[in-house]
C-alpha angles and dihedrals in degrees: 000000000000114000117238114176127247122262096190098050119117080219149003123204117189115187121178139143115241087292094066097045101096088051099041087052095048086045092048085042095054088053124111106262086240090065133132104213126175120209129198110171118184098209121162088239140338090277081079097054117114141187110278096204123188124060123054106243108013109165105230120187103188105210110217106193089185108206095349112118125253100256099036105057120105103197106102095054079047100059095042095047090068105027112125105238116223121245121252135035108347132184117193127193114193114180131157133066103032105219081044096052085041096054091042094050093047081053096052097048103034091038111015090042093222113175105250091221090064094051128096120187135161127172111218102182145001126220094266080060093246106155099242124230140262123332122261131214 
């Protein structure tokens, strides 16, 4: 199914590699102005970065992974594997590198204990450049 978030979530978190920036922006930009969300990009370096427009205060950590390949950096699972969650109701969306999405989603449910109804992943590539299949929840 297509993701929508969530108007009645405490937080939103929406993690993705450059592949998952226009997405991410059009999600951050659907939230009630009120919103906590929560962003984690994966970009090569900060000549990537772009506006994330929509809620008042999102809190946005751009990832550089500098000449590391699309596909190989590690700093996006990094980053989410120690992120403080917020408490409350939380909705996360995850897209990008499939073996990455896949690693950081097995995290958040078998470590973090989030709740999979409330995950959204979908891999978009794999290093070859293949597009990936369908979304998992």
């Amino acid at each position: 199914g297509r993701y929508r978030p969530d108007p009645q979530a405490d937080w939103h978190l929406f993690a993705g590699d450059e592949t998952a920036l226009p997405a991410i922006q059009a999600y951050v930009a659907m939230l009630p102005a009120n919103a906590c969300a929560l962003v984690y990009i994966e970009v090569a370096d900060a000549a990537e970065q772009q506006p994330i427009p929509g809620v008042s205060c999102p809190t946005v950590c751009w990832l550089h992974r500098g000449e590391v390949a699309p596909g190989r950096s590690t700093v996006l699972y990094d980053a989410l594997h120690g992120v403080p969650l917020p408490p409350g109701k939380g909705r996360i969306w995850l897209a990008g590198h499939t073996p990455t999405v896949r690693q950081i989603r097995a995290h958040l449910l078998n470590q973090r204990g989030v709740d999979r109804r409330a995950l959204y992943v979908k891999g978009f590539w794999d290093r070859q450049g293949s597009v990936a299949g369908a979304a998992t929840q």
